[in-house]
LUMLUMBA-191032 format. One record per atom (N, C-alpha, C): residue in one letter; x, y, z. Coordinates in steps of 0.1 Angstrom, whole numbers, plus 5000, padded with zeros to 4 digits. Last residue first. Layout:
BEGIN
AXYZ/...
***
This chain:
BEGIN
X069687266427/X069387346434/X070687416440/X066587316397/X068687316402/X068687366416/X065087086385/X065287126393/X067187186397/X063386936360/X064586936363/X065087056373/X060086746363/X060486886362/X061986846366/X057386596350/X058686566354/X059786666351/X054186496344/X055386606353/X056886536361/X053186216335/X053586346326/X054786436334/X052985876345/X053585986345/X053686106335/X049485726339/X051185786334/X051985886342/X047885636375/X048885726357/X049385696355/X048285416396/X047785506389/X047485576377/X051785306400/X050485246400/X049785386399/X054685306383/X053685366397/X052685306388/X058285436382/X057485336379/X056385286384/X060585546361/X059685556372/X058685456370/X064685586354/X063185536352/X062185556365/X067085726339/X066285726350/X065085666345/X070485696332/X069685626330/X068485666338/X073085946323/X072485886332/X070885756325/X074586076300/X074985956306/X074485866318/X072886296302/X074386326305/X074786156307/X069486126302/X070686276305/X071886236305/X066985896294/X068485916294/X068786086290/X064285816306/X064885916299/X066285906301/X060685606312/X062085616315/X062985746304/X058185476331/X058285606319/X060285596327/X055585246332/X056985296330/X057185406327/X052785126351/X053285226344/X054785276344/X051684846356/X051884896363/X052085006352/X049784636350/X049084726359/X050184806364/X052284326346/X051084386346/X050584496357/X055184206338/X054384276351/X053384396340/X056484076318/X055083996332/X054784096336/X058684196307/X057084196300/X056284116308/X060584176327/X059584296329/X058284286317/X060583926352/X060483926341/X059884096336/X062783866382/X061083896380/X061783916360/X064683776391/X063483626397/X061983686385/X066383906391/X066583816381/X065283726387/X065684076415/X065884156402/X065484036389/X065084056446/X065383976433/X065183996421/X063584186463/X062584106456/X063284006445/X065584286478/X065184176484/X064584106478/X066184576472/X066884466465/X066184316474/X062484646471/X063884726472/X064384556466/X059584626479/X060484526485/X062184576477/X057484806469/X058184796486/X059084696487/X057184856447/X055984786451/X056284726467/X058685066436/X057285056441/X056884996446/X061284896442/X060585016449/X059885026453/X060684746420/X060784666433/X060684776439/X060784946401/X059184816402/X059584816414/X063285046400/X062085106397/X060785036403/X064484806387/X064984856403/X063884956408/X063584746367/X063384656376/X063484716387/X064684986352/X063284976353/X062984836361/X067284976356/X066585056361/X065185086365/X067484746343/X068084736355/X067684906363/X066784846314/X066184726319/X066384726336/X068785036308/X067285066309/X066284956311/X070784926312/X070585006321/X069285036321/X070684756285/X070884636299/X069984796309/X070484906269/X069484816271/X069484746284/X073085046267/X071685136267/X070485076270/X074784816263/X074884916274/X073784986279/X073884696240/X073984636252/X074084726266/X072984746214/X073484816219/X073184776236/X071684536200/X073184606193/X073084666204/X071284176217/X071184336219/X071984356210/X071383936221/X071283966202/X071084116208/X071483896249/X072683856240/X072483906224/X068883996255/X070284066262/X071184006248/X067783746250/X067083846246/X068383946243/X068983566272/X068783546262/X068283686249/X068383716293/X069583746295/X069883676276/X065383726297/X065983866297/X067783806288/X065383456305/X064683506290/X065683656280/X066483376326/X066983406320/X066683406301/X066383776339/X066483676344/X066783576324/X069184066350/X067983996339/X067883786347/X071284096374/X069784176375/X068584106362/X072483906375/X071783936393/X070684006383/X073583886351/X073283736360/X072183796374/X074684096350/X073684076342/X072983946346/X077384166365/X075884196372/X074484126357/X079784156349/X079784156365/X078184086369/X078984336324/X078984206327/X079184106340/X078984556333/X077484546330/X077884366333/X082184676330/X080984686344/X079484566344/X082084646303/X083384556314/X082384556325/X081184916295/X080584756298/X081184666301/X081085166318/X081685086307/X080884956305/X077985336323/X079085286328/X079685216319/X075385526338/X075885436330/X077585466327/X074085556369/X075085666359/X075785516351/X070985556374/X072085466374/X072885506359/X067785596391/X068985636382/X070185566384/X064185526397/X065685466401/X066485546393/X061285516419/X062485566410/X063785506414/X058085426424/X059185406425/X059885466415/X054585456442/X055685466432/X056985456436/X051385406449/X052485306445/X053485386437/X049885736449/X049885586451/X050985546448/X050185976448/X048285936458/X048685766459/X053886056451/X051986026442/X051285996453/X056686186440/X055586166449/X054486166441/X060286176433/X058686116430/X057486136440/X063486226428/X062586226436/X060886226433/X066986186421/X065486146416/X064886146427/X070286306414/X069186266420/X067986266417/X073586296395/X071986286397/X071386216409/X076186196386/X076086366396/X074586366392/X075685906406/X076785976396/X076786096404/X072585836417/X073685776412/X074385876407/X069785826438/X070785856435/X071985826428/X066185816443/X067085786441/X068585866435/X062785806467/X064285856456/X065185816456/X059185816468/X060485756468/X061685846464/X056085816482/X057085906474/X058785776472/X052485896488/X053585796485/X054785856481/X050985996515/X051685996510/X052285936501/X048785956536/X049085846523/X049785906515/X050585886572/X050086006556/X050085936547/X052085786594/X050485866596/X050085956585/X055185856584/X054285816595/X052885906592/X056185816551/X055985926560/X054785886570/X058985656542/X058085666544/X057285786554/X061685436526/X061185546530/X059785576531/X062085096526/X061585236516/X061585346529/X063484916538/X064385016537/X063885116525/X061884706543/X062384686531/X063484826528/X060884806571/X061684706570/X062384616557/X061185116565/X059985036569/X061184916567/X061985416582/X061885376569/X061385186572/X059985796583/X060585626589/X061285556577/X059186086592/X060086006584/X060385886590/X058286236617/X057486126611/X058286046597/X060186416625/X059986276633/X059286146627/X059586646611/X060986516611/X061086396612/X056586696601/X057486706607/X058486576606/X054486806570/X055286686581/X056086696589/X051986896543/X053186916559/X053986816560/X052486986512/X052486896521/X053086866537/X052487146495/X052487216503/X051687116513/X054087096469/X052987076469/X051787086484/X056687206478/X055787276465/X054287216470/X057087086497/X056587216503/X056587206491/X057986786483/X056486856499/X056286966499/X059986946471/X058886876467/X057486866475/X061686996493/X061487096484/X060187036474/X062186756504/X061486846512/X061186916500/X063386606477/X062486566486/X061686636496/X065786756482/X065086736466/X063486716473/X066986676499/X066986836504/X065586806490/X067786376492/X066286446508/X066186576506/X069486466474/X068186386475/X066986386485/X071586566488/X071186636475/X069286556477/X072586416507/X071886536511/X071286556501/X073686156491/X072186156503/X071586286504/X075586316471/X074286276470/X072786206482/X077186376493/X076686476485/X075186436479/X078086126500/X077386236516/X076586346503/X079386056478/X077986006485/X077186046494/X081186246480/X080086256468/X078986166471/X083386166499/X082486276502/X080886306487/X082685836518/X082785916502/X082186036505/X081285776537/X082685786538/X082985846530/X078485786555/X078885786540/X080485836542/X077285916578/X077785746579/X078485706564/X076486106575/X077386136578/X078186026583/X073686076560/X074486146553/X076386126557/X072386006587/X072885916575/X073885936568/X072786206601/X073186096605/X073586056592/X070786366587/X072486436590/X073086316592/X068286246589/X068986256577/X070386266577/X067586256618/X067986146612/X068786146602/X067686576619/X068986516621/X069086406618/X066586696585/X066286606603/X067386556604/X068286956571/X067886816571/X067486756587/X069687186568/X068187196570/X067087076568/X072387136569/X071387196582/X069887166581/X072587026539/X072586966551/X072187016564/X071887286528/X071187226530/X071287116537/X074687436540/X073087516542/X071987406540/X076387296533/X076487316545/X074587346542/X076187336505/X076487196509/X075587246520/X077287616503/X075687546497/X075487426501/X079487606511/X078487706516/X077187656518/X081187466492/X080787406507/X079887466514/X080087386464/X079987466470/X080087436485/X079087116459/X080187096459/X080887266463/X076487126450/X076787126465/X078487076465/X075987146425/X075787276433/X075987256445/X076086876416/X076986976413/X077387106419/X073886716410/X074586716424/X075386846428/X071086766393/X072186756395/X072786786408/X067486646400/X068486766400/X069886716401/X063686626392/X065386536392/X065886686392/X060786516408/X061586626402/X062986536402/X057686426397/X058986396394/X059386536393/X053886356407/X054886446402/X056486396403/X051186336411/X051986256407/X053086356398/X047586316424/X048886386425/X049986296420/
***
């Protein structure tokens, strides 16, 4: 099993629609959502977990609430299931993944490049950053580099802790990329097993 759904944010700016799917989040989730001071970041937590149940029940995976953890790299996780799954958030997109094994997503609403330069020191290391400087198109290369790192470290459980600039991405062996640019967004995935094929756009 190895599936991708992604969906725009946009439909919960309806407060009706908002409301309805934040109800139908475990209260852990409500919490979280409700530690977000930004009202578009409360949008996007809900948008992402609601993406996330709707994904289990396609594939008609149980679970109760309680069994959602999140592990001391801050993956998400489903108590007592080989589940694998991840998601991510940026702009007006969310990303959600589930497989039999190792996987990770990332999106990241691309951005001026004033922005990119701040951060190219944290996220390429410094082959990458060598490499980076003869880019023509710096913007589309950096994001699709910094997505697909952020993507790996996911998978492989250690999130921002593994050090973006420590890893190289022509080193990493065994694993599988698949990346697409929308509306200005960047998304990548990134798993042990397959290729990724299903990757469905979802409105909700």
């Amino acid at each position: 099993m190895l599936k991708v759904y992604y969906a725009k944010i946009d439909p919960l700016y309806n407060q009706e629609k908002y409301l309805a799917y934040y109800q139908a989040l475990p209260k852990n989730r409500q919490k979280r959502a409700n530690n977000f001071i930004n009202e578009e970041d409360r949008m996007r937590s809900v948008a992402a977990f609601s993406l996330l149940l709707k994904l289990l029940e396609d594939e008609k995976i149980s679970y109760r609430d309680s069994n959602f953890r999140i592990d001391q790299n801050g993956k998400l996780y489903l108590l007592n299931s080989n589940i694998h799954f991840n998601l991510s958030h940026s702009g007006n997109y969310v990303i959600v993944a589930i497989s039999d094994s190792l996987i990770g997503v990332d999106v990241e609403h691309i951005k001026p490049q004033k922005d990119i330069k701040e951060i190219v020191n944290y996220v390429l290391d410094e082959k990458e950053i060598e490499e980076f400087s003869k880019s023509k198109n710096q913007i589309n290369d950096f994001y699709l580099m910094w997505t697909k790192k952020e993507s790996y470290t996911k998978c492989i459980g250690k999130g921002l802790s593994a050090g973006m600039n420590t890893i190289n991405l022509k080193s990493i062996k065994n694993y599988y990329f698949k990346s697409f640019q929308k509306d200005n967004h960047q998304f990548a995935i990134c798993n042990k097993g397959t290729p990724v094929k299903n990757i469905k756009e979802i409105v909700l």
